[in-house]
Every structure is written in structure tokens, then in C-alpha cells.
N, C-alpha and C positions, 0 to 999 in steps of 0.2 A: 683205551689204548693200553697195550700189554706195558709191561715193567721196562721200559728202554733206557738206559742209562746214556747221556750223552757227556762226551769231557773231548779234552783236546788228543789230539791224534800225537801218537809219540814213537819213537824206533822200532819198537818190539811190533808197530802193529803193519810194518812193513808191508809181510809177506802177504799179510789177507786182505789189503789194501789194493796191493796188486793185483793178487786173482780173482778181486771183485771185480776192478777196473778189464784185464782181459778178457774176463769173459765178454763185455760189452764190444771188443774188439775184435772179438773171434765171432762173434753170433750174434750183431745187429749194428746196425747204421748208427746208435746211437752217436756213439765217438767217430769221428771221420779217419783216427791213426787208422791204421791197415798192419802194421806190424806190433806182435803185443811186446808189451812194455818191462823193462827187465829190474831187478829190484835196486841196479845200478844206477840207472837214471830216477827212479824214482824215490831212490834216494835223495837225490839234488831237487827234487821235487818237494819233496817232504822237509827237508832243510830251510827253501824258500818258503815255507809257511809257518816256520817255527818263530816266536817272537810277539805272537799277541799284536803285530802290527796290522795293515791293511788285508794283506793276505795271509789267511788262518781256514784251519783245518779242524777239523771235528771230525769223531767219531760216534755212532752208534752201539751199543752192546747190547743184545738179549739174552741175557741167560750165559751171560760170563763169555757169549761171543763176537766178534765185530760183525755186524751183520751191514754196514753203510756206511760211509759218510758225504761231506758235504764241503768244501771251502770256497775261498775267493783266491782269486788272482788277478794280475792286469790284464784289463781290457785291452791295452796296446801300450807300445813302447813309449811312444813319445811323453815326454815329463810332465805335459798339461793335462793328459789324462790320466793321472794317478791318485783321483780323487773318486774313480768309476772303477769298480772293479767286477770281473764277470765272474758269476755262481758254475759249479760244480756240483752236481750232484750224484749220487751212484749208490746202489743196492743193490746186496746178494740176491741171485732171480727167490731163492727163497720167502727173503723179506720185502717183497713189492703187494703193495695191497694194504700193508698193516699201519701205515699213517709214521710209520717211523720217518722219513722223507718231513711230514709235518714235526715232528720232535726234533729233526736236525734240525730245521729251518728257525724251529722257536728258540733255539738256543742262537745260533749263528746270525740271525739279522740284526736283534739287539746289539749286539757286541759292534756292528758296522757305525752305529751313530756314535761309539764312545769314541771312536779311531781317524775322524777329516774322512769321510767316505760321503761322497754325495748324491752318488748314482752307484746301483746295483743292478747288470743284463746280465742276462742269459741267453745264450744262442741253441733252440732246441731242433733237432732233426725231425721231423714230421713228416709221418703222423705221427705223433704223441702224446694222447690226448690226455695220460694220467701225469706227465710232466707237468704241461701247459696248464691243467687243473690246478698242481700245486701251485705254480707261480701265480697265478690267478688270487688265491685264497691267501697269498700271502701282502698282495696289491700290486703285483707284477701286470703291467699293461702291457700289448703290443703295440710295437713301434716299426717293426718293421717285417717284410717277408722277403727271402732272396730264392728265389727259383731256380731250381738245379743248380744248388751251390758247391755242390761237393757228390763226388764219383766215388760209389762202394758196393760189393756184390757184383757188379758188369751192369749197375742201372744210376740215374742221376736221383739226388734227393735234395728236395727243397728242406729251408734254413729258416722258421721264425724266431726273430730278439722281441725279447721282452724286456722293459725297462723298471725301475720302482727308484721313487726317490726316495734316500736316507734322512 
């Protein structure tokens, strides 16, 4: 694995957080938004993961740049589910291939069992078969598959969750 540096995600890395994040939203199914995401709201994004608590953010650097990251958030609103939280994960198209995706993951899942976290999903658009792999290797199981859950590009795409217990 090249030299990756992973730490926590902080103000200054805003802007390349975002334009990792919109390219996924201009140029693939992966993210179901349709409108790309402005450094305003993702701000308030990034704030909700500041805190070392349930929901946290990480980043990737190679070579002094942010090349990914990776966090959690809630699975859903309701207060009983705040012990599950769903994975995020995202790479510059540059850095897909290089196992960085595994260097976020080894750093950020550990940290879930020191925090009341009991369940870890992901919900992946599919096909995706180098996502689905990670999660795999990391002991992410499927649990479920939703067919034509979400409308993008003018075609429907199916939804597999994967689960892992903390």
C-alpha cells in the first residue's frame, strides 16, 4: 500500500471533500443527490461529524493531498436507532484501485466499538462490485437488496445494505 496518511477530517479540507463528493454526483449513480452539494451545507455536514462521537469523518492524504475519505452517520432519525450507524465512503476517481478505501476503513471501524455503536450499514448502488468487495473484507454481510430504489441518469437502479456487527 503507497504511504496514506489517515487522521480526522477538519475545516480546511472542505473544498476537496466536496469536489470529491460532486464528482460522484455529476458522473455516477453512486450518490442518489442529483444536485451537487455546495460547501455551505457541507459545512453543517462536516460539523455533525466533528466530536469523535458516533458520527466521524476521516480523511485520506497521499502525498500532502486528500485523496478520500470515509465516515458514519445515522442510519435513521428515530432515537433507538442510534447505536447503527451507515458508512460513507468516497475517492478521488484518481485514487480508486489503490486500497486507500482499505486504509480509511482500518482506521475508522476500530474507533466505532470505542463509541456504543452496534451495527455498521452501508447502502451501495449497484453494480458496484469494488464497493461491495470492501465491505466484504471488512465483514460487512448482505442483508438486504431493494430493486429500483432510486431514479438517476433517466434509468432506475437497485440498492444493496450490507450490515457488520460492532
Amino acid at each position: 500500500m503507497e504511504d496514506v496518511r489517515v487522521r480526522d477530517a477538519g475545516a480546511a479540507d472542505l473544498p476537496r471533500l466536496t469536489d470529491i463528493y460532486n464528482h460522484y454526483v455529476r458522473e455516477t449513480a453512486i450518490t442518489f443527490d442529483i444536485e451537487e452539494a455546495t460547501l455551505a451545507g457541507r459545512r453543517r455536514w462536516l460539523e455533525e461529524h466533528a466530536g469523535g462521537g458516533r458520527h466521524q469523518l476521516v480523511v485520506a492524504e497521499l502525498a500532502g493531498q486528500v485523496v478520500g475519505y470515509a465516515g458514519t452517520g445515522p442510519f435513521r432519525s428515530k432515537r433507538a436507532y442510534e447505536t447503527s450507524v451507515e458508512m460513507s465512503i468516497y475517492l478521488a476517481p484518481e485514487a480508486t484501485g489503490r486500497r486507500i478505501g482499505t486504509a480509511l476503513y482500518r482506521e475508522l471501524l476500530p474507533r466505532l466499538a470505542r463509541v456504543d455503536v452496534h451495527r455498521a450499514l452501508a447502502g451501495i448502488t449497484v453494480p458496484n462490485p469494488a464497493s461491495v468487495a470492501l465491505h466484504e473484507r471488512f465483514g460487512f454481510r448482505e442483508v438486504a437488496r431493494f430493486s429500483e430504489n432510486g431514479r438517476k441518469f433517466g434509468r432506475y437502479w437497485d440498492v444493496v445494505w450490507l450490515e457488520k456487527p460492532i
